[in-house]
C-alpha positions in Angstrom: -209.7 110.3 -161.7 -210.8 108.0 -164.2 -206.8 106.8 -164.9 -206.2 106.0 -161.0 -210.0 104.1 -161.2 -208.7 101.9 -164.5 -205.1 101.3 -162.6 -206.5 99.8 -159.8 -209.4 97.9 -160.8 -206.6 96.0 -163.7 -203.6 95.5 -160.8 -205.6 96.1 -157.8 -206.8 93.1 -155.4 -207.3 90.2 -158.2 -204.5 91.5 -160.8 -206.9 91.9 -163.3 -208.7 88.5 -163.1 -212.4 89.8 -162.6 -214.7 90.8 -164.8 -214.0 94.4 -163.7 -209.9 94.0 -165.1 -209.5 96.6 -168.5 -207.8 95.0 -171.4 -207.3 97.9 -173.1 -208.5 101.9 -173.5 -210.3 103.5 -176.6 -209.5 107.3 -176.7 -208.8 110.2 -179.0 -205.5 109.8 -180.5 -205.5 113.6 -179.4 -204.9 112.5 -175.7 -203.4 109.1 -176.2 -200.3 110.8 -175.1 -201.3 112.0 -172.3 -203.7 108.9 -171.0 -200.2 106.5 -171.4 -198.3 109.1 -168.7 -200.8 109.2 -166.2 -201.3 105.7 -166.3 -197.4 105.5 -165.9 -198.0 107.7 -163.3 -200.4 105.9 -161.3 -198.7 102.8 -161.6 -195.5 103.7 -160.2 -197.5 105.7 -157.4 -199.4 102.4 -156.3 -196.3 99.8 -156.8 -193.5 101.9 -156.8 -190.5 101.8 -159.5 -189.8 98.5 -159.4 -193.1 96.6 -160.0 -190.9 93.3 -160.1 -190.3 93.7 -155.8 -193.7 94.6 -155.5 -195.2 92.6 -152.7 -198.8 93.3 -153.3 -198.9 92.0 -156.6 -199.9 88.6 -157.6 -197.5 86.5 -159.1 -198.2 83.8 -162.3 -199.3 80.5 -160.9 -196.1 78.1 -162.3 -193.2 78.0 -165.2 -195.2 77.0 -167.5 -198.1 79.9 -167.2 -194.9 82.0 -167.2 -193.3 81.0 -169.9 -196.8 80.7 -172.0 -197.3 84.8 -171.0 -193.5 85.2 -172.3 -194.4 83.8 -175.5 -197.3 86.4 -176.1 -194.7 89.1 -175.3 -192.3 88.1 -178.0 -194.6 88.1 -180.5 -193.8 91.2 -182.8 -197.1 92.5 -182.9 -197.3 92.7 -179.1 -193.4 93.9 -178.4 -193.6 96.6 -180.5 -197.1 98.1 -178.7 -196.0 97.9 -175.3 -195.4 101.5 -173.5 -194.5 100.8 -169.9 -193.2 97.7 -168.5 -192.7 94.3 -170.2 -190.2 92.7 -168.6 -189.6 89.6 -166.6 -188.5 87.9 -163.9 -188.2 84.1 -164.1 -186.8 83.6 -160.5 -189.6 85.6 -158.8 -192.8 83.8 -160.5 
């Protein structure tokens, strides 16, 4: 219950821009595992597969917000900790 709760208040109506939107999780490494899948799970049961042809999803405000958010993906630190996602799509800002 608590995964479905964190999925939509971070991608729900305001996309994670409210006070409410988690940046990240702190649990047992124990169930770290386990948290990562069901928030894979929940994910894909809200927005489907493809979260890129999502219609309900906000999309990032111009090029240059874009590009700025593709920067902090390449950075090594941040590439190598992503778990689900992480792609993009410049031609559907």
């Amino acid at each position: 219950m608590a995964v479905k709760r964190i999925v939509g208040a971070k991608w729900g109506i305001c996309s994670g821009q409210a006070c409410i939107g988690i940046d990240y999780l702190l649990v047992e490494e124990k169930f770290s595992s386990e948290v990562i899948e069901l928030l894979k799970k929940f994910i894909r049961k809200f927005y489907g597969d493809n979260m890129v042809e999502s219609r309900v999803l906000s999309r990032i405000i111009n090029k240059q917000h874009f590009e700025r958010l593709c920067n902090l993906l390449k950075d090594p630190l941040v590439a190598a900790s992503i778990v689900h996602g992480g792609s993009v799509d410049e031609a559907n800002l």
